[in-house]
C-alpha positions as CSV (number, residue, x, y, z in Angstrom):
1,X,2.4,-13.1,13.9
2,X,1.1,-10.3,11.8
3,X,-1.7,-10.2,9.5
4,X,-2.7,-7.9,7.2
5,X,-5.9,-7.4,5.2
6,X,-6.4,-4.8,1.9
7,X,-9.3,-3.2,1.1
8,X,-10.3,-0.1,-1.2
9,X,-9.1,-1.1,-4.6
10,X,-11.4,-1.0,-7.9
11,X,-11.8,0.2,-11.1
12,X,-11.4,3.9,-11.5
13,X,-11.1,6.0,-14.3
14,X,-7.7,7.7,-15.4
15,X,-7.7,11.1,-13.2
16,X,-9.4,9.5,-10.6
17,X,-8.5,8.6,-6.9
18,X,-9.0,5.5,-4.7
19,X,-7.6,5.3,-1.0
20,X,-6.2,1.8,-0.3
21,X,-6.7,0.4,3.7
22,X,-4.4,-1.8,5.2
23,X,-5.7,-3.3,8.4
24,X,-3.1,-5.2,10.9
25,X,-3.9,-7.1,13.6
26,X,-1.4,-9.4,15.7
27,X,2.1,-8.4,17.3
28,X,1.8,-5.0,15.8
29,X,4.5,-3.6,18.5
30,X,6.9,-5.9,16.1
31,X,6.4,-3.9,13.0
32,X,9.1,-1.6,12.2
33,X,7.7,-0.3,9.3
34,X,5.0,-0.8,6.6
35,X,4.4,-0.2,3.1
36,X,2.4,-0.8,-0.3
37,X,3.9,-2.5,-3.0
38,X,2.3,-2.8,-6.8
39,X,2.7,-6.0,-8.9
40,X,1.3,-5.3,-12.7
41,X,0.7,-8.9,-14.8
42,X,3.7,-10.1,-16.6
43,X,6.0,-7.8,-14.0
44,X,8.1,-7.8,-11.1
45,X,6.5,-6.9,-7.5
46,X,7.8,-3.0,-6.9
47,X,7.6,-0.9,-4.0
48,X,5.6,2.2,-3.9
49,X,5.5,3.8,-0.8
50,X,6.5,3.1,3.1
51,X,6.2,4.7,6.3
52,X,8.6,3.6,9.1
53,X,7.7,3.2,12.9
54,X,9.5,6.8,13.4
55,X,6.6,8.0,10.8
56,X,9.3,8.8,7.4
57,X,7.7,8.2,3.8
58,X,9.3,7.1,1.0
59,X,7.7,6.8,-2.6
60,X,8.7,5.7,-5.7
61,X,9.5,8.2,-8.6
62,X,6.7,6.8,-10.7
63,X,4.1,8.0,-7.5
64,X,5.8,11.0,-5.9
65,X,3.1,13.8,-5.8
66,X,0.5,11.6,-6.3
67,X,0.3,9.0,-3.2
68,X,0.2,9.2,-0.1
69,X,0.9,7.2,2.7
70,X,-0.4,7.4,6.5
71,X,-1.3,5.4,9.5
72,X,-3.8,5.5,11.7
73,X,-2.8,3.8,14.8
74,X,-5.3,3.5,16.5
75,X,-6.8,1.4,14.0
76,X,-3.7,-0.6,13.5
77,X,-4.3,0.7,10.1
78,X,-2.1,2.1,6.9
79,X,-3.8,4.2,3.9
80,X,-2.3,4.3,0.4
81,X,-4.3,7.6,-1.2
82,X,-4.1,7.5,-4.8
83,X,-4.7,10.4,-7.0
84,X,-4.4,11.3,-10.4
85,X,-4.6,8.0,-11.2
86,X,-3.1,6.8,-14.6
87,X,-4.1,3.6,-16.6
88,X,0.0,2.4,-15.6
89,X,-1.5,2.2,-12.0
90,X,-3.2,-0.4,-13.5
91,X,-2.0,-3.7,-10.3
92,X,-2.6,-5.5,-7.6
93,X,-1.7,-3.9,-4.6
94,X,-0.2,-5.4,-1.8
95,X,0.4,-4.5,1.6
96,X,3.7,-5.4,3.8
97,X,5.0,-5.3,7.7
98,X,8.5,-5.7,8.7
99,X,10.2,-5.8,11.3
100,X,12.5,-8.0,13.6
101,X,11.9,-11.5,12.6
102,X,8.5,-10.2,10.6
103,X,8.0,-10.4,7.3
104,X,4.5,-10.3,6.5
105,X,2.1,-9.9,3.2
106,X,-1.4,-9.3,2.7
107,X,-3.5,-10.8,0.2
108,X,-3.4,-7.8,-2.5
109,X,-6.3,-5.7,-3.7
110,X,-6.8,-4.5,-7.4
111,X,-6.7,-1.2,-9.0
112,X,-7.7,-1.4,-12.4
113,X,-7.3,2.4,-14.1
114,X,-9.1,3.1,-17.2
115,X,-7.9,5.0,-20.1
């Protein structure tokens, strides 16, 4: 009912910044709250930041200081800015929607950070 499309990733070296976009389109009144999540090769998918409906951010440890989410709704859009990027960015990023009875993924971007 949702889908989600990531864009902005790429190959940036350590220090540097990228902003991820996160473009929805569907029954976007059924999100409840969207986020990025990181999978590196060989490891488990991990959250790194959310936003809910009500507009609260959370961010993992490893990102605090350096990310940031937002929205933009009226572009049924999410931005992950990344800065001071480090070569353990290094992932494909993937964007998520929940919500009641929504579970939905996009199809990941990479971020390759160079030492």
């Amino acid at each position: 009912q949702v889908q989600l499309v990531e864009s902005g990733g790429g190959l940036v070296q350590a220090g540097g910044s990228l902003r991820l976009s996160c473009g929805a389109s569907g029954s976007i009144s059924s999100i409840n709250a969207m986020g990025w999540y990181c999978q590196a090769p060989g490891k488990q998918r991990e959250a790194v930041a959310a936003i809910t409906r009500a507009g609260t951010t959370n961010y993992a440890d490893s990102v605090r200081g350096r990310f940031t989410i937002s929205r933009d709704n009226a572009k049924n859009t999410v931005y992950l800015q990344m800065n001071s990027l480090k070569p353990e960015d290094t992932a494909v990023y993937y964007c998520r929607a929940v919500g009641a009875r929504l579970d939905s993924w996009g199809q990941g971007t990479q971020v390759t950070v160079s030492a």
